[in-house]
C-alpha positions as CSV (number, residue, x, y, z in Angstrom):
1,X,36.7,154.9,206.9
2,X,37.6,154.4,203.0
3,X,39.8,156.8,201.5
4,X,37.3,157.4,198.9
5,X,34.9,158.4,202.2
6,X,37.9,160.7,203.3
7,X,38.1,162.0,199.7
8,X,34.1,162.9,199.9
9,X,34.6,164.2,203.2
10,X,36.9,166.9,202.2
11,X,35.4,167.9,199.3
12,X,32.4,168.6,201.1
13,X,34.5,170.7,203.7
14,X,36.8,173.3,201.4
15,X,33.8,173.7,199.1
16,X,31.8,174.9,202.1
17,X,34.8,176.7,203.5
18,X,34.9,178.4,200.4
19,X,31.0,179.7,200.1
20,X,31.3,180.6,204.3
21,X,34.6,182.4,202.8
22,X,33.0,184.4,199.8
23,X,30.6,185.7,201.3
24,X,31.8,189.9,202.2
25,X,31.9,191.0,206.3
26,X,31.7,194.1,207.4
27,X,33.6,195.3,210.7
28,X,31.9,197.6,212.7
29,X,33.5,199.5,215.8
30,X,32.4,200.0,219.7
31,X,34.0,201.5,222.6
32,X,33.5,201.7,226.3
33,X,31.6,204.7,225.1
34,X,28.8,202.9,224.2
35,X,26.7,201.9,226.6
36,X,22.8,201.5,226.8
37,X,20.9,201.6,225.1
38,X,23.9,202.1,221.8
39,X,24.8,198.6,222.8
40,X,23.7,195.8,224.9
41,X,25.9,193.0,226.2
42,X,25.3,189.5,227.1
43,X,26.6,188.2,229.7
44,X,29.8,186.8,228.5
45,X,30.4,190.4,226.6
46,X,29.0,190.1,223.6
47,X,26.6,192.3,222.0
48,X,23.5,191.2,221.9
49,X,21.0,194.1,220.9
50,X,21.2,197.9,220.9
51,X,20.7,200.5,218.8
52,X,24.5,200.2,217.1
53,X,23.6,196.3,216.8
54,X,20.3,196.4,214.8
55,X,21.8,199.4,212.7
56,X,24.3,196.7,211.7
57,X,22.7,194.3,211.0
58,X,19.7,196.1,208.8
59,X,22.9,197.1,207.0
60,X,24.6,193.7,206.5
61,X,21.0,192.4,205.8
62,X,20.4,194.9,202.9
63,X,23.7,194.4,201.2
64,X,23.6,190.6,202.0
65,X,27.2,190.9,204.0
66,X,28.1,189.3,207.5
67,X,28.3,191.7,210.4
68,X,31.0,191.4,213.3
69,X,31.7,194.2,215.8
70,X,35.0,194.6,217.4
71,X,36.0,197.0,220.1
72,X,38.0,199.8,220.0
73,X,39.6,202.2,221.9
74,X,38.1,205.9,221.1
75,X,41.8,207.7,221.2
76,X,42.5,205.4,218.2
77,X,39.2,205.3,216.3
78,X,40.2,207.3,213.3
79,X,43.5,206.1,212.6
80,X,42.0,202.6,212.7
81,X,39.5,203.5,210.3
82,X,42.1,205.1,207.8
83,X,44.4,202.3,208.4
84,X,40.8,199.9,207.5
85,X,41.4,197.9,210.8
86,X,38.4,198.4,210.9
87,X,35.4,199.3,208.3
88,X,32.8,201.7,209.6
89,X,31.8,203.4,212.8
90,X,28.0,204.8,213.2
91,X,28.2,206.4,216.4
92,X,30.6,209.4,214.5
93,X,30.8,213.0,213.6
94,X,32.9,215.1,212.0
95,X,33.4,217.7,214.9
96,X,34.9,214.5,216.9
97,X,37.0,212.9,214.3
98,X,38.3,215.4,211.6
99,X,40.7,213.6,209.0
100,X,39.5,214.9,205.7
101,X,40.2,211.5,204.2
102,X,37.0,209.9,205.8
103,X,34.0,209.0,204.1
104,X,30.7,210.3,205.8
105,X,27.1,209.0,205.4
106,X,24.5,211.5,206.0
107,X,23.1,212.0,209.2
108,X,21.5,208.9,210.7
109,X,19.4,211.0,213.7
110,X,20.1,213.5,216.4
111,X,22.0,212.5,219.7
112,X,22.3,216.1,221.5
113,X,24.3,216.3,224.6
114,X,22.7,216.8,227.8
115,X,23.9,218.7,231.1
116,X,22.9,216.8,234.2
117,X,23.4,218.9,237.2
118,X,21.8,219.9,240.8
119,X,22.6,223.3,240.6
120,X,19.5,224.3,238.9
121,X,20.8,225.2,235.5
122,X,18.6,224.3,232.6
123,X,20.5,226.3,229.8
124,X,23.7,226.3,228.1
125,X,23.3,230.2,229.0
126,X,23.0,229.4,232.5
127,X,25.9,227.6,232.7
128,X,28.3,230.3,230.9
129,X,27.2,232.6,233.7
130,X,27.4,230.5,236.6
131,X,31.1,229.4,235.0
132,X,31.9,232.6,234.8
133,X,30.6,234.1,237.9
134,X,32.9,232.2,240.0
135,X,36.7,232.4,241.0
136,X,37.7,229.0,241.0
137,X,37.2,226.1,238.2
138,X,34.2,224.3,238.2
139,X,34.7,220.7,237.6
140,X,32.4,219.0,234.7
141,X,32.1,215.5,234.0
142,X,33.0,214.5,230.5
143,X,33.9,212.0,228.1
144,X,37.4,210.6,227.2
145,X,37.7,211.7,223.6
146,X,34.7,213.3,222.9
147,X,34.4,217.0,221.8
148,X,32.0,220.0,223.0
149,X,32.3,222.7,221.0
150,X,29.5,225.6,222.9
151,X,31.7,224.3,226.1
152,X,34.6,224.8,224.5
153,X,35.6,228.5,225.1
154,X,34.9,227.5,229.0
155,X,37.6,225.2,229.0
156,X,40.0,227.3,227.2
157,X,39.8,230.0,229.6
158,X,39.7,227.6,232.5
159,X,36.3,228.1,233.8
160,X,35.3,224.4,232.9
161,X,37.8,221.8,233.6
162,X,37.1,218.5,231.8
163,X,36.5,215.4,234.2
164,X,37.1,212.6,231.4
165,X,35.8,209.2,232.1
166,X,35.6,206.1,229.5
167,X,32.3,205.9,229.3
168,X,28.8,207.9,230.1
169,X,27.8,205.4,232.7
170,X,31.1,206.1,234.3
171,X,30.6,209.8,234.7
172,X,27.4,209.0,235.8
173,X,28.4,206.9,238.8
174,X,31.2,209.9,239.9
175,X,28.6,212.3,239.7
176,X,26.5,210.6,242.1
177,X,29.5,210.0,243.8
178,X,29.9,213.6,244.0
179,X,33.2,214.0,242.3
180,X,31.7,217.0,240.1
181,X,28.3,218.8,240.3
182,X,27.5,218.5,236.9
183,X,28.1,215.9,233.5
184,X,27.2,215.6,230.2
185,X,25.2,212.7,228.6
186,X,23.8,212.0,225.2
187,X,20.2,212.1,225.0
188,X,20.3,207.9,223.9
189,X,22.3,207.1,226.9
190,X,20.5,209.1,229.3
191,X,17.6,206.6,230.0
192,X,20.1,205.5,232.7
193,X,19.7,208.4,234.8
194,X,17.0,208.2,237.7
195,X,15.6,211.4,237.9
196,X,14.9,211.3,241.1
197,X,18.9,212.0,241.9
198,X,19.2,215.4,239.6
199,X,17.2,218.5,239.6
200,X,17.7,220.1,236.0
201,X,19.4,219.5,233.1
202,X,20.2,221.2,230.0
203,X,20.7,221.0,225.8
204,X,24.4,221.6,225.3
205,X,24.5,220.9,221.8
206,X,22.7,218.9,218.6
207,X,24.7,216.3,217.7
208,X,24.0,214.4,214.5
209,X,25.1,211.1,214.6
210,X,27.1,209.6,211.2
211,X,28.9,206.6,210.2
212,X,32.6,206.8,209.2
213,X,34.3,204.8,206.5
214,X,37.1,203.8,206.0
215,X,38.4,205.1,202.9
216,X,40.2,201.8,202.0
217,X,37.2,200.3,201.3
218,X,36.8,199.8,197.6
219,X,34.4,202.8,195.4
220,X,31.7,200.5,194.6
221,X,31.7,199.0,198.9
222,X,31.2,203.1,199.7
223,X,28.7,203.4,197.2
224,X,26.8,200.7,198.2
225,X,27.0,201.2,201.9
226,X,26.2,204.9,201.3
227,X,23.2,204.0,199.8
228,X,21.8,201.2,202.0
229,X,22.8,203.5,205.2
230,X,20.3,206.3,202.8
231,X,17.3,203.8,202.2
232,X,17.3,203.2,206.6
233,X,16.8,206.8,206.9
234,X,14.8,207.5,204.1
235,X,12.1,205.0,204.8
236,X,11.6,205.1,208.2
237,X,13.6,202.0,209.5
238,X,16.6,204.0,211.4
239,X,13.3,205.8,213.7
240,X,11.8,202.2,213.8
241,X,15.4,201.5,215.4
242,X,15.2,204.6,218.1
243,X,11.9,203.7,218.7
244,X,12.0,199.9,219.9
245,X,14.5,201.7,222.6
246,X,12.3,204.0,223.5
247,X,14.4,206.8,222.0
248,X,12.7,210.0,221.2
């Protein structure tokens, strides 16, 4: 090969090194949390589709950004987003992570929490009296890092005692397994429950689901993110989203 063919060869390479380079990326965060139908995983572990991945990338696609998603563990969610390890989570809310220095988009839909149980309770109201009605802890299947606030005075008062595992699908598995009577789910993850191994189960709470920014991110990269994550809800695209998973 002539050096002048070397030459042309390199030339060609920085410059489109530099246009792959220029172009802005976005980093979104997962956890074990997420599960189906919030994220889908091929088979070497990547995400593939979900709910969390076409948000994403109707996001990167509006703003004309690159999208990559990078796992996370939900202890360390918040300080990672003030710290900008990462850019933006949309599976948030402020009752979960609560620095004031966080940047919120408005809510993107409603994710209430479910209890699944067999012991015929099919209200938060239900629960409270069975809790209460009995002399030794009840044990409830829960998730590592995630907050309940109607549940909340139960567990204070040691009528609930949290079962944390890292992920819905998890808790599912021990409660068929019988390690507690009862768990709670998010409505979007509960499609993996088979009815046929549960009785009742019960609204614990509305939960509106948010992203978190990352307050390192410049003013005009939170404008603009604020207002493409606005113009999903607004017209419809962020229900087109729930829908294709068969989310209602």
């Amino acid at each position: 090969m002539s050096l002048q063919s070397m030459f042309l060869g390199l030339v060609v390479f920085f410059n489109s090194y530099t246009v792959f380079a220029s172009v802005p990326k976005l980093t979104f965060s997962y956890g074990e949390v997420n599960t189906y139908p919030q994220v889908i995983l091929s088979d070497d572990g990547d995400i593939r589709s979900g709910i969390l991945f076409d948000l994403a990338n109707a996001i990167g696609s509006e703003l004309n950004i690159q999208i990559e998603f990078l796992k996370t563990p939900r202890a360390r969610l918040e300080q990672l987003l003030l710290d900008k390890f990462v850019d933006i989570n949309c599976t948030a809310n402020p009752k979960w992570l609560t620095s004031s220095n966080l940047i919120w988009s408005e809510p993107l839909y409603d994710n209430p929490d479910l209890l699944i149980n067999h012991l015929n309770l099919s209200s938060v109201e239900q629960l409270i009296n069975y809790a209460e009605s009995k002399t030794t802890p009840t044990l409830i299947g829960t998730v590592l890092g995630y907050r309940y606030p109607n549940l909340e005075p139960l567990f204070d008062r040691g009528k609930l005692v949290r079962i944390d595992s890292l992920s819905p699908s998890i808790s599912y598995q021990r409660y068929l397994r019988g390690d507690f009577p009862m768990f709670v789910i998010a409505k979007t993850e509960a499609s993996i429950v088979d009815t046929a191994q549960t009785q009742n189960s019960a609204l614990i709470d509305h939960n509106y689901l948010y992203c978190a920014l990352s307050p390192k991110l410049s003013a005009n990269d939170i404008s603009e993110l604020l207002q493409a994550i606005q113009k999903l809800v607004v017209s419809g695209a962020m229900s087109d989203i729930l829908k294709r998973y068969s989310v209602q």
